[in-house]
C-alpha positions as CSV (number, residue, x, y, z in Angstrom):
1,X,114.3,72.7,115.5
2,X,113.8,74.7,118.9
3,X,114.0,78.0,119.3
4,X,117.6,78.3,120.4
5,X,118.1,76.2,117.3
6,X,116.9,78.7,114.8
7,X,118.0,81.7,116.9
8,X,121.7,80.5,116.5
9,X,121.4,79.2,112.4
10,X,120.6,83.1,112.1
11,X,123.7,84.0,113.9
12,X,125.6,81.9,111.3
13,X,124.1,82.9,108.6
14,X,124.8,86.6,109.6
15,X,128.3,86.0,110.4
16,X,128.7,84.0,106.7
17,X,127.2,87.4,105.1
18,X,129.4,89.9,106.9
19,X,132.6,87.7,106.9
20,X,131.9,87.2,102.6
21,X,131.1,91.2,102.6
22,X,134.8,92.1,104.4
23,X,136.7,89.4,101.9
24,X,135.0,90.9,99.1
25,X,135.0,94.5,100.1
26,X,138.3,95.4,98.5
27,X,138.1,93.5,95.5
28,X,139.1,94.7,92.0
29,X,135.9,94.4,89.7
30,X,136.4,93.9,86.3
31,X,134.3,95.6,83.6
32,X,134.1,93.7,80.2
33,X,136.8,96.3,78.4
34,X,139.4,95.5,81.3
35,X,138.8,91.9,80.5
36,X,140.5,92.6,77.6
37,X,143.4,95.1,78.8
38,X,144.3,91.7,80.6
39,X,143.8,89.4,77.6
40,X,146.0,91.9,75.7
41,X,148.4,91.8,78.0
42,X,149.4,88.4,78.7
43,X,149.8,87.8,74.5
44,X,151.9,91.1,75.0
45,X,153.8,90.6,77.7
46,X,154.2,87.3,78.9
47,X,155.1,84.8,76.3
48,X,156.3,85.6,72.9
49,X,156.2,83.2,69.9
50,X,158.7,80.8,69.1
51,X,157.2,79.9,65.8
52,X,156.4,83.0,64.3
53,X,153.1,82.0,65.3
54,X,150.1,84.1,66.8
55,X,149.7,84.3,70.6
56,X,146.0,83.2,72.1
57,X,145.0,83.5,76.1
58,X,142.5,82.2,78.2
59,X,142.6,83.4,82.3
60,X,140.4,82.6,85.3
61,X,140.3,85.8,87.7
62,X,141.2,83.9,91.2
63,X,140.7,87.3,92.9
64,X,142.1,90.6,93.8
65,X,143.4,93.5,96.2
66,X,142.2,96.5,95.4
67,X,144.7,98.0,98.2
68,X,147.8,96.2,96.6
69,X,146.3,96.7,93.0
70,X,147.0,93.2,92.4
71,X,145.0,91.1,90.5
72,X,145.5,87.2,90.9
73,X,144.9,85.1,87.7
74,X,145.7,81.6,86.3
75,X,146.9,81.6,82.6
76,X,146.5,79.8,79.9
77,X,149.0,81.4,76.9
78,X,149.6,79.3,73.8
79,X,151.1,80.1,70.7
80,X,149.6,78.2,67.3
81,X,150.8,78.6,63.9
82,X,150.2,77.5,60.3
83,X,152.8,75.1,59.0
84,X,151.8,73.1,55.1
85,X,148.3,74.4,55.9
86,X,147.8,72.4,59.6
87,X,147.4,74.1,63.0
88,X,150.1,73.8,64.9
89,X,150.7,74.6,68.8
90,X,153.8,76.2,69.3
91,X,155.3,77.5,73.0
92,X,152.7,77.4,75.8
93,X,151.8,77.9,79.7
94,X,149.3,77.5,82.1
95,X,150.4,79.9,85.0
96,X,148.9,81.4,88.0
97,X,150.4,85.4,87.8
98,X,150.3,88.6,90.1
99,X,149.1,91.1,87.7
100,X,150.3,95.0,89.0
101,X,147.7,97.2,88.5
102,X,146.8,100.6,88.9
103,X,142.9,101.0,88.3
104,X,141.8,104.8,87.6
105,X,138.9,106.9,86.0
106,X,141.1,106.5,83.1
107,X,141.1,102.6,83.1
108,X,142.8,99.1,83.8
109,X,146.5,99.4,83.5
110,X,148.7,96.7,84.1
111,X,152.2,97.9,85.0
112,X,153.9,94.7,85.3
113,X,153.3,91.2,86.5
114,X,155.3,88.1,89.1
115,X,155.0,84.7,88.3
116,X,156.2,81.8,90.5
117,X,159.4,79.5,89.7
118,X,160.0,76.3,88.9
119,X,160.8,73.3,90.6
120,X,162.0,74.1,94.4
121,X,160.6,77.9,94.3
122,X,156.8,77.2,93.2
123,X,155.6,76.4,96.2
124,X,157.5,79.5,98.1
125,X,157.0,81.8,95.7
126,X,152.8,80.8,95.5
127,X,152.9,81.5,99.2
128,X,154.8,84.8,98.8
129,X,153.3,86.4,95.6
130,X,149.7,85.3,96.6
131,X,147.4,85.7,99.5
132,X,146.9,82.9,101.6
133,X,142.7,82.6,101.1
134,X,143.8,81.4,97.1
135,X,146.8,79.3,98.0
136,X,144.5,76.1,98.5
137,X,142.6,77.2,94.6
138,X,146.0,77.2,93.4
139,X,148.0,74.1,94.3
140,X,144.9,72.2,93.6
141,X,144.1,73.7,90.4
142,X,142.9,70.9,88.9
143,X,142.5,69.5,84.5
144,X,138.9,70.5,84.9
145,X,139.6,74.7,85.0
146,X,142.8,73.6,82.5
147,X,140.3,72.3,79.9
148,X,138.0,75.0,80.2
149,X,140.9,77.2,79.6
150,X,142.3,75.2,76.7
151,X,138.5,75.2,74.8
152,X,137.8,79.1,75.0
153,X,141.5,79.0,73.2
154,X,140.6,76.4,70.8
155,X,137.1,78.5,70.1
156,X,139.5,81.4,69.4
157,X,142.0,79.8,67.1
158,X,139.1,78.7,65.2
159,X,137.8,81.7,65.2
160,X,141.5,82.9,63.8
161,X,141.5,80.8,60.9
162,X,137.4,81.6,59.8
């Protein structure tokens, strides 16, 4: 590789840090605790059981706007339930949400929280609820991320019933 070779891979490289340094800059960063102010709130909030049953989440943080107090998540929320002593699964999702946030000295609180429709209004609402840099993440969000999702639920349910 010549000189002007090398000269110009350092210009890219230098670009690729200060371009990942702006995107990142006005992040949301979650400390372990507000993990779990979102964990709490999606069994809260978002789905309620069906079957009298008990309400278990798994999310994958797809980033966040520190400036719009959004944070931008994919669900998983499932219900399970004991019925002549066998786990069953009850109502469920799998969900990318807008989670409002306001994030003070005082904490993570989530105020409220968008989801896209169904059918004819997914695709409209992804592209209105969530910036464009995830929209790619999310319509491709593939069974690989969903299974991942689905065991840390199944490690929790089997947790529940220890």
């Amino acid at each position: 590789m010549g000189r002007k070779g090398f000269l110009l891979l350092i210009v890219v490289v230098l670009v690729l840090v200060c371009f990942q340094t702006i995107v990142k800059a006005g992040e949301i960063s979650l400390k372990k605790e507000q993990e779990g102010t979102i964990e709490k709130y999606l069994k809260q909030e978002v789905l309620k059981p069906n079957f009298g049953g008990d309400i278990f989440t798994a999310y994958e943080m797809l980033a966040s706007n520190e400036k719009l107090g959004e944070i931008y998540v994919w669900a998983l929320i499932s219900e399970y339930y004991i019925e002549d002593k066998v786990i069953e699964s009850g109502t469920s999702m799998s969900v990318p949400l807008v989670l409002h946030v306001n994030d003070s000295e005082r904490g993570l609180e989530i105020l409220s929280y968008t989801m896209p429709g169904d059918g004819y209004y997914y695709e409209k609402d992804i592209k209105k609820q969530f910036p464009k840099r995830i929209h790619s993440k999310i319509f491709n969000y593939s069974s690989v991320h969903i299974n991942k999702l689905i065991k840390e639920i199944e490690e929790k349910v089997e947790n529940w019933m220890s």
